[in-house]
N, C-alpha and C positions, 0 to 999 in steps of 0.2 A: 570948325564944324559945329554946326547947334545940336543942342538936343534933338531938334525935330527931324534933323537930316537923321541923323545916327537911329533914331526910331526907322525911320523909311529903311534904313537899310537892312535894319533884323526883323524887318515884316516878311519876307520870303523865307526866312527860315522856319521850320516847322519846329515843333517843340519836343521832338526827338531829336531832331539833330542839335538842335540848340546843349540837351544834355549829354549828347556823344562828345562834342566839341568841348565842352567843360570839362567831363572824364576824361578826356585825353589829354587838355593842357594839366589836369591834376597828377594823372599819372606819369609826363615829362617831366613835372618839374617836382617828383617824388623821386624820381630816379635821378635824375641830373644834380637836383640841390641839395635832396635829402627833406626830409620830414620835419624838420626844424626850421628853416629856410622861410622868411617872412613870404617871398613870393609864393611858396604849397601853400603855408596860411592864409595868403589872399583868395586863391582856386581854391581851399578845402570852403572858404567865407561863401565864394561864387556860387557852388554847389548847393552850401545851404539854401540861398538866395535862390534857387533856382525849387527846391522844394519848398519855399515858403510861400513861392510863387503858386506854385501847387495845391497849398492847403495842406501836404503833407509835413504839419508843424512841429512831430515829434521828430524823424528824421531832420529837419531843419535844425533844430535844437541840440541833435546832437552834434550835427557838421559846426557850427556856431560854436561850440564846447571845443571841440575839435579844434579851430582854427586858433582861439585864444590860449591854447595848453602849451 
């Protein structure tokens, strides 16, 4: 799949949902793997990315902190 396909495909999501769906693979794999767990580090990483995306760069900063601890 290219780049541009995988774009097409998270064009119909709106950007709530986009962050429901993050928060919830964060909070599966918080409870599943544990907090430690390279894959929450990746979803806590996503989250941030997803407030960076935002502008909101202090909450990014801190999920980013988050993800490498």
């Amino acid at each position: 799949m290219t780049l541009g396909a995988f774009d097409y495909l998270l064009k119909p999501l709106d950007i709530a949902r986009i962050r429901e769906l993050v928060g919830q693979a964060l909070e599966i794999r918080r409870r599943d793997l544990g907090e430690k767990h390279p894959l929450t580090a990746l979803s806590i990483h996503a989250l941030g990315q997803y407030y960076h995306e935002r502008g909101d760069f202090d909450r990014a900063k801190e999920l980013y902190r988050q993800a490498i601890a």
